[in-house]
C-alpha positions as CSV (number, residue, x, y, z in Angstrom):
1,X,100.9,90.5,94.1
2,X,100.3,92.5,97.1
3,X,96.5,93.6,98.2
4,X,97.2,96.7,96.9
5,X,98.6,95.5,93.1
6,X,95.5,93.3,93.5
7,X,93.0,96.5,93.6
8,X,94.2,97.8,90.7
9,X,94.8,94.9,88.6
10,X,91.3,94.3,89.4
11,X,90.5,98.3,88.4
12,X,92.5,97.4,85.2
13,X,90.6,94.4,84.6
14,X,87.4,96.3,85.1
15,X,87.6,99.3,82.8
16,X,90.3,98.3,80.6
17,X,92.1,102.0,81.0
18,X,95.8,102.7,80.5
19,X,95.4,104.9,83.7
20,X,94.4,102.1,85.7
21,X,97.4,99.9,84.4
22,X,99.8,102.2,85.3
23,X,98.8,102.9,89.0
24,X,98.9,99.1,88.6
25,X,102.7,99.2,87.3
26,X,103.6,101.8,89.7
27,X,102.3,100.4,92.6
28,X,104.3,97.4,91.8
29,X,107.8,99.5,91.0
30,X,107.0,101.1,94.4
31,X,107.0,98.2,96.0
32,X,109.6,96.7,94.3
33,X,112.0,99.6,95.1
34,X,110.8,99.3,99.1
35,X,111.7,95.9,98.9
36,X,115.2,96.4,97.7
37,X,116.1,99.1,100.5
38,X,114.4,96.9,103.4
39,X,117.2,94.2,101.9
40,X,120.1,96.2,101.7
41,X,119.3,98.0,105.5
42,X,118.9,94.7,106.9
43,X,122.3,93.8,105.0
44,X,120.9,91.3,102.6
45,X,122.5,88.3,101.3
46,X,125.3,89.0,98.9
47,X,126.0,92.5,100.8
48,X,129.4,93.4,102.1
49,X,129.1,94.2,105.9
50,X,132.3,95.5,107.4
């Protein structure tokens, strides 16, 4: 969990909201999807470079 996951987990935790958990949850898809396009530019394990 990044610092920023970690915020609003602890939002989440805090006030118990739906809203909360899904800035949660899509803070952790965005990161997620960041992740996966660093890899494949940097031509990731398991890629096919020409």
């Amino acid at each position: 969990m990044t610092p920023g996951q970690s915020d609003f987990w602890k939002d989440f935790q805090h006030t118990g909201s739906v809203a909360d958990y899904l800035r949660f949850k899509q803070a952790a898809a965005q990161e997620e999807t960041e992740d996966a396009e660093h890899n494949r530019r940097i031509g990731a394990s398991g890629s096919k470079i020409s």
